[in-house]
C-alpha positions as CSV (number, residue, x, y, z in Angstrom):
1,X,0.0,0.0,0.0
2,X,1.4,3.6,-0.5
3,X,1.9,5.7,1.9
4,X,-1.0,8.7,1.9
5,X,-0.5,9.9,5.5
6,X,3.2,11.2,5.3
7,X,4.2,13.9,3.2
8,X,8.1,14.7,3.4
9,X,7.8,18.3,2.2
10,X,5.5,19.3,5.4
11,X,8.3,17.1,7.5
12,X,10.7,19.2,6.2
13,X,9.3,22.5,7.4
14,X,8.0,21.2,10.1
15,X,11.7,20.1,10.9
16,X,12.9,23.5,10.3
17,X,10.3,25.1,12.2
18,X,10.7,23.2,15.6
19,X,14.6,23.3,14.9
20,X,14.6,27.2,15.3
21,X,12.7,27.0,18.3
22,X,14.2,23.8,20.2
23,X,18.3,24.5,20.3
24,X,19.9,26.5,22.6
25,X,23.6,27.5,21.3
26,X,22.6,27.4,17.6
27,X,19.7,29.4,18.5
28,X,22.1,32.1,19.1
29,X,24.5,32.0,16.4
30,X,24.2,34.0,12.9
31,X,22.6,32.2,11.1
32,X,21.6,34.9,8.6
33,X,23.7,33.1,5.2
34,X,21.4,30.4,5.3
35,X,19.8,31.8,1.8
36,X,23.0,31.6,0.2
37,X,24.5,28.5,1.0
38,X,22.5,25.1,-1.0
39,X,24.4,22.0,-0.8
40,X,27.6,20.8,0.6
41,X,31.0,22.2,-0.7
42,X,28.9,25.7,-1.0
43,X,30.7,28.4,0.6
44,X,29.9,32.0,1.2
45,X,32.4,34.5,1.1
46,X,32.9,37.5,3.7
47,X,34.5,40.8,3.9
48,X,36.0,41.0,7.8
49,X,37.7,44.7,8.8
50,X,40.4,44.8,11.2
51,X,40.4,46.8,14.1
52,X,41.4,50.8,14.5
53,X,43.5,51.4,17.4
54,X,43.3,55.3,17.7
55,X,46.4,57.4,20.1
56,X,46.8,60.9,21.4
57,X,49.7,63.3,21.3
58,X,50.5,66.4,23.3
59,X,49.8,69.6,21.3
60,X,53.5,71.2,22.6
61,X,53.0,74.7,23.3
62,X,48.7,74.5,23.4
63,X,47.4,77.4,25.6
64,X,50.9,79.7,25.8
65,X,48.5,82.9,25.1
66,X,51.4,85.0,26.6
67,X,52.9,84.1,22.8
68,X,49.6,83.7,20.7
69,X,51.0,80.0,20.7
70,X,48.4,77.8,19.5
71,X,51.1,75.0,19.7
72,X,52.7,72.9,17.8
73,X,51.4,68.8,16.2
74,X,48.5,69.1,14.5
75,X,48.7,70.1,10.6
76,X,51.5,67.3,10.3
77,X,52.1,64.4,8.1
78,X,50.1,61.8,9.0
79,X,51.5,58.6,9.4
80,X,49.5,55.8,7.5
81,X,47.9,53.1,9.2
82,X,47.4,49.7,7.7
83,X,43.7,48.9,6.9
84,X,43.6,45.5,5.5
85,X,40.1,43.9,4.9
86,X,40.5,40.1,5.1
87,X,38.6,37.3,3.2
88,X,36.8,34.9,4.9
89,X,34.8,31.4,4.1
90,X,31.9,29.5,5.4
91,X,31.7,26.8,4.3
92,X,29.2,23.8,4.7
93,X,32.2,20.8,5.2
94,X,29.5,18.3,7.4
95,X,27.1,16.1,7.0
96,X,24.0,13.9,9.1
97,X,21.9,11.5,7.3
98,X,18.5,9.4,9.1
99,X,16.6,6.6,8.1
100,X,14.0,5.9,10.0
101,X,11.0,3.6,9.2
102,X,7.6,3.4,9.5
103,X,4.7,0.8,8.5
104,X,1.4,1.5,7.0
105,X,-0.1,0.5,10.0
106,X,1.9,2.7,12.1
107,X,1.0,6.1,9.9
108,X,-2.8,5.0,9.3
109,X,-3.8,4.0,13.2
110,X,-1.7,7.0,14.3
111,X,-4.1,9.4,16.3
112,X,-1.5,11.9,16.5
113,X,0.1,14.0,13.8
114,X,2.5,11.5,12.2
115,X,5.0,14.2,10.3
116,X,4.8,16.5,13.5
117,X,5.2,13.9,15.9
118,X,8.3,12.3,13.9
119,X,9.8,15.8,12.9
120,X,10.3,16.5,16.6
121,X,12.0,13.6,17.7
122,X,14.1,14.5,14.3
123,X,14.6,17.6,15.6
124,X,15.7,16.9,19.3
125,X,18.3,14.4,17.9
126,X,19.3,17.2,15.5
127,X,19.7,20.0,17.6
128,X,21.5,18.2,19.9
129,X,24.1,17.4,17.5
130,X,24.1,20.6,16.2
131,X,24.4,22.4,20.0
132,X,27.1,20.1,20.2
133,X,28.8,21.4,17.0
134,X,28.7,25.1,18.4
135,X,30.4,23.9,21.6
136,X,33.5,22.2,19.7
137,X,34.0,25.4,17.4
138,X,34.2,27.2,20.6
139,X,36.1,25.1,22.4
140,X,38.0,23.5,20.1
141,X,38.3,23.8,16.4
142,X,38.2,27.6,16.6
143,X,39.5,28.5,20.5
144,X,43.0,29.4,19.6
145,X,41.2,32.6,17.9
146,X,39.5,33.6,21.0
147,X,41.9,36.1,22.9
148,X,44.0,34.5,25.9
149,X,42.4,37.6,28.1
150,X,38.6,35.3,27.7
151,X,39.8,32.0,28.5
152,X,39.6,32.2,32.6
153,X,41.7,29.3,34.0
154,X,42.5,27.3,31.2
155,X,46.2,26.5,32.1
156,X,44.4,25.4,35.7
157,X,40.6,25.1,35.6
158,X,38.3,25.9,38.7
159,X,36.3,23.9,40.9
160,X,33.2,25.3,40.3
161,X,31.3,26.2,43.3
162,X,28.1,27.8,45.3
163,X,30.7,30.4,46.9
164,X,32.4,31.0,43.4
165,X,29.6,30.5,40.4
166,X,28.4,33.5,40.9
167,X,32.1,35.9,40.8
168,X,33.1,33.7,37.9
169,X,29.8,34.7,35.7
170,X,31.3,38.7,36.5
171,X,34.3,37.7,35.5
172,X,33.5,36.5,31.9
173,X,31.2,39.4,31.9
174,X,34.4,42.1,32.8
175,X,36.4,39.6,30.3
176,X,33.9,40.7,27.2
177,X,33.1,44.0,28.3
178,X,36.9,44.8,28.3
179,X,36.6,44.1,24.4
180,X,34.1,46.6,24.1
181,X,31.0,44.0,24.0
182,X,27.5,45.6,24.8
183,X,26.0,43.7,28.5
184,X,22.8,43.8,26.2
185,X,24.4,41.6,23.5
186,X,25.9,39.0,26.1
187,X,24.7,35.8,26.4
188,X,25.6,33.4,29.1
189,X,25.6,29.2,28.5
190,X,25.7,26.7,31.7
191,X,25.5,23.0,32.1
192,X,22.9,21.7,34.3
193,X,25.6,21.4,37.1
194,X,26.6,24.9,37.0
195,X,23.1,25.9,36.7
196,X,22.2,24.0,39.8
197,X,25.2,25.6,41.7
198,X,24.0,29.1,40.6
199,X,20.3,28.4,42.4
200,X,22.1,27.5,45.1
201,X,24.5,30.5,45.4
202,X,24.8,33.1,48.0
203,X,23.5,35.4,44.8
204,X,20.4,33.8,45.5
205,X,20.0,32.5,48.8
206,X,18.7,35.6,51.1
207,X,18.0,37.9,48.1
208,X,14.2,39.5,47.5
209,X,13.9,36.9,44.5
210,X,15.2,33.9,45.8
211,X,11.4,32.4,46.7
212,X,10.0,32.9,42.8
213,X,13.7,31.6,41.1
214,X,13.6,28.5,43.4
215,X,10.2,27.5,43.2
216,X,10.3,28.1,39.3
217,X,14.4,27.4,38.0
218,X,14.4,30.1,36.2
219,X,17.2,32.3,36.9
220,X,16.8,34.6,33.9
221,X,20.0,37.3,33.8
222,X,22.9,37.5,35.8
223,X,24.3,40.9,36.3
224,X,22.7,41.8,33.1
225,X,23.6,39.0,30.9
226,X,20.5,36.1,30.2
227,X,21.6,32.4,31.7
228,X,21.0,29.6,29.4
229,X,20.9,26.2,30.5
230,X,22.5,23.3,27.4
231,X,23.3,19.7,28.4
232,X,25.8,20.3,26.0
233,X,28.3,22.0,28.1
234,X,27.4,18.8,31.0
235,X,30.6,16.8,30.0
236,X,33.1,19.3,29.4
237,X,31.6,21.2,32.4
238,X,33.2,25.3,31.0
239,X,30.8,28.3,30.8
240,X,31.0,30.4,27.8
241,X,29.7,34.2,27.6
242,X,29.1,35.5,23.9
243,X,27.7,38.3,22.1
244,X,25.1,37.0,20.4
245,X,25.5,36.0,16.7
246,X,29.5,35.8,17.5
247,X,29.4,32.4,16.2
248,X,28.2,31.9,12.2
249,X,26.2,29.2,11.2
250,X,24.4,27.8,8.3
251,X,22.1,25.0,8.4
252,X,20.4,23.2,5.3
253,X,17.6,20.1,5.2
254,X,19.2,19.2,2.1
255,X,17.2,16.1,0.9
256,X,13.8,14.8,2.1
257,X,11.6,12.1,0.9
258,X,9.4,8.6,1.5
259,X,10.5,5.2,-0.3
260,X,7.9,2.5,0.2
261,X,9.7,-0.6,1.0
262,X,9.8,-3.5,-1.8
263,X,9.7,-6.3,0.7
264,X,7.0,-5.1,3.4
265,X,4.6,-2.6,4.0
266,X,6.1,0.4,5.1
267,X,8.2,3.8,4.3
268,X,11.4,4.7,4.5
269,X,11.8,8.2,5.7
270,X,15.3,9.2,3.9
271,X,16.9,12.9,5.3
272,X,20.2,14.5,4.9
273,X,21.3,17.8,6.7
274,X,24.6,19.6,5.5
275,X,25.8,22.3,7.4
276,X,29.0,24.8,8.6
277,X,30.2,26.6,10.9
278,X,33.0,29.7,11.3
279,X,33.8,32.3,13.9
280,X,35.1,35.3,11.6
281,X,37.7,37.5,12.8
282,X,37.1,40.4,15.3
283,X,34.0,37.6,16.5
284,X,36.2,36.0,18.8
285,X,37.0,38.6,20.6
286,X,33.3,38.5,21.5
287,X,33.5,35.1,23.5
288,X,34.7,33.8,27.1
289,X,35.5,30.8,28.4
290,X,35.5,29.6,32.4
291,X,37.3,26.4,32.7
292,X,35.9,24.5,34.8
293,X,37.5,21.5,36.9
């Protein structure tokens, strides 16, 4: 019998649409060259400018109205500074694929929405993976970019505790706003330890809100900054603080259908997701790292 029940394009979207809702890191990357990139191997191309680092010089002789002297500096040659804009790629270099079957049985007795109900699961496992993905370019692929001023303790990492969760948050918070990041644009992701550590802090514990975050978990911002809670960061245990968008990202469903099976009755549910990940440039400088024992 042929399947009449599932329809891959409407598990596609609905895919897409529960994946922008459901992830916690990727939901705060850029993900805005999505559009441009199709299939693996695409890349899209960026323009990153460097940094100005701007000095002042005495005006010799400024204010000597005795002489008429409005000094002496400015009026000069000035000295030129090199402005180089660099080139940068992302590219989509990685892959997932999923088969996942399902009988005729199973999609015609279904009470539920069959292409919702398996788009979420899709999803969870999905975003997981991808969360996952935004971690390692953090923490690994990309971290020797991130200035040695953001990574707190990493030659000797901390034992995270209730007397010490709380300073540490501050000091990724100082770390970023020393490189001129906006409080407003920081974001702050914990592991479920840290997070239960934080509840537990001295922050909390005798403050005018400590009744309503206990009762409900939600901790909300931290000296400014939103707290995110990703299972993600529960085996390598570090908090990172970012602006948001810091890290680029671009995510494609790249092939969807339903293959009824030659030798039974029921579907094969084919789907292949091809994505990449890049932290341009001056980005870097927008993320912090607590190491964390």
């Amino acid at each position: 019998m042929a399947n009449t029940t599932f329809t891959a394009a409407i598990f596609a979207k609905e895919v897409i649409r529960n994946l922008d809702r459901d992830v916690i890191l990727l939901g705060h990357t850029d993900r805005g060259y999505e559009g441009e990139i199709k299939k693996g191997g695409d890349s899209v191309r960026v323009q990153t400018l460097p940094t100005l680092t701007f000095s002042s010089s005495a005006i010799v002789g400024a204010g000597d109205f005795a002489n008429a002297d409005i000094g002496t500096g400015p009026g000069g040659v000035i000295a030129a500074t090199d402005f180089t804009v660099s080139l940068e790629n992302l590219v989509i270099d990685r892959f997932s694929n999923m088969r996942v079957t399902l009988t005729d049985h199973e999609m015609a007795q279904n009470v539920i929405n069959i292409e919702a109900a398996v788009a979420k699961r899709f999803t969870q496992g999905l975003g997981i993976m991808l969360d996952n993905r935004v971690r390692d370019q953090i923490l690994v692929t990309q971290v020797a970019d991130i200035p040695a001023a953001n990574k707190l303790d990493s030659g000797a990492p901390i034992t995270l505790t209730t007397a010490n969760v709380y300073s540490s948050i501050l000091a990724l918070r100082s770390a970023l706003k020393k490189q001129n990041v906006l409080v407003k644009n920081m974001r702050l992701f914990v592991g479920v330890d840290a997070e239960a550590l934080l509840l537990q802090s001295s922050f909390l514990v005798g403050s005018g809100e400590a009744t309503s975050v206990l009762m409900n978990g939600n901790i909300g911002t931290v000296g400014g900054v939103p707290v995110f809670t990703t299972t993600a960061l529960d085996a390598s245990k570090e908090m990172i603080m970012m602006a948001e968008g810091s890290v680029n990202t671009a995510v494609q469903l790249l092939n969807t259908k339903t293959v009824e099976g030659t030798d039974g009755f029921y579907n094969n549910l084919l789907t292949e997701v091809v994505f990449g990940m890049k932290i341009f440039g001056e980005n870097a400088k927008a993320i912090a790292i607590q190491y964390v024992a």
